[in-house]
N, C-alpha and C positions, 0 to 999 in steps of 0.2 A: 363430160356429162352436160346434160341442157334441159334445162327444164322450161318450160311455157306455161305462163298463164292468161287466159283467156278474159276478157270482160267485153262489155255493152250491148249482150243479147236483152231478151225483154218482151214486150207485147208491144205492136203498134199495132194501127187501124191499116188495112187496105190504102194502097197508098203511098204511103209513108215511107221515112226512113230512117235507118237504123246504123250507127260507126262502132264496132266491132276491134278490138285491139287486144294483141296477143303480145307479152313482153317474155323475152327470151333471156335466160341466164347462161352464161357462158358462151365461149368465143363462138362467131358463126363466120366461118368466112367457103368461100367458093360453092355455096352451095344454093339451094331453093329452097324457099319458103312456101305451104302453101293452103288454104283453107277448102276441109270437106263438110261436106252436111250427113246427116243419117237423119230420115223419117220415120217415126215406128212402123215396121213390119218391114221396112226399104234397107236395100244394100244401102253401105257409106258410098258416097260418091262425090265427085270432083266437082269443086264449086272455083276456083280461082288460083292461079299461082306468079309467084315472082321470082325471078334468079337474084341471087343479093349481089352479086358484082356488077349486074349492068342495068339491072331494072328491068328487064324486056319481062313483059306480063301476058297471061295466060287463062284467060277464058271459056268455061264451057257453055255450050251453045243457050241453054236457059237463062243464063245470066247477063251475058254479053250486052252492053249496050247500057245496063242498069248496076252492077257494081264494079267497084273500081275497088283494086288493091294498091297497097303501095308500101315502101320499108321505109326507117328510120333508122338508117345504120349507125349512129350519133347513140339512140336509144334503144337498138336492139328490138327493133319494134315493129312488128308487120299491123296494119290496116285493110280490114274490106268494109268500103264505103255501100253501103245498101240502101238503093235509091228505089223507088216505084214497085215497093215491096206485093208481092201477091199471098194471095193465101196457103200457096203449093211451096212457097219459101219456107213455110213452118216447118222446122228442123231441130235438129240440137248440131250448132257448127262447134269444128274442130279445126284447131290449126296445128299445123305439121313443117317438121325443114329435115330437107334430109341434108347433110354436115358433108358428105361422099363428094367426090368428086361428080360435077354434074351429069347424066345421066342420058340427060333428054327426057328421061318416065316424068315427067311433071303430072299427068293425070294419075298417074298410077301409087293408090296408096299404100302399096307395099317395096317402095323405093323410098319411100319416108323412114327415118329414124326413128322420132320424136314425137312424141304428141301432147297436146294441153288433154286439160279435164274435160270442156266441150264446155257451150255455153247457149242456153235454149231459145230460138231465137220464134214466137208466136204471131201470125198474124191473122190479124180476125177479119171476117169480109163483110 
């Protein structure tokens, strides 16, 4: 079993930015870790992903360029780094790993196992 807990959503200003940290209980190994967003009335959708064995990281086209993800396999800890935040970043993010043997689905959130409680992430313009 695995459970996530999510922290350091919040409010910022346009702009800004925001570190985001999701700590995982129990073993995680050969698998991806990965974080989505959901905007009210919006399907959940892919925001970032990591493979925990090599690192190799995975962006969708919105974000690229402005946040970075990264693990802490020491700490069990995945990070997305939210840099030059916009107003259309306002969401409630969730992070996800799916434990499976890996996949390739990294965008796809119904290849995830696991999920945190989601952590609301507001930005004002």
């Amino acid at each position: 079993q695995v459970q996530l807990v999510e922290s350091g959503g919040g409010l910022v200003q346009a702009g800004g930015s925001l570190r985001l940290s999701c700590a995982a209980s129990g073993r995680i190994f050969g698998s991806c870790a990965g974080w989505f967003r959901q905007a009210p009335g919006k399907v959940r959708e892919f925001v970032a992903a990591i493979l925990w064995s090599d690192g190799r990281t995975y962006y969708s086209d919105s974000v690229k360029g402005r946040f970075t993800i990264s693990r802490d396999i020491a700490k069990n800890t995945v990070y997305l780094q939210m840099n030059t935040l916009k107003p259309e970043d306002t969401a409630v993010y969730y992070c996800s790993v799916d434990v499976g043997p890996y996949s390739g689905s990294y965008s796809i959130k119904d290849a995830y196992d696991y999920w945190g409680q989601g952590t609301q992430v507001t930005v004002s313009s």
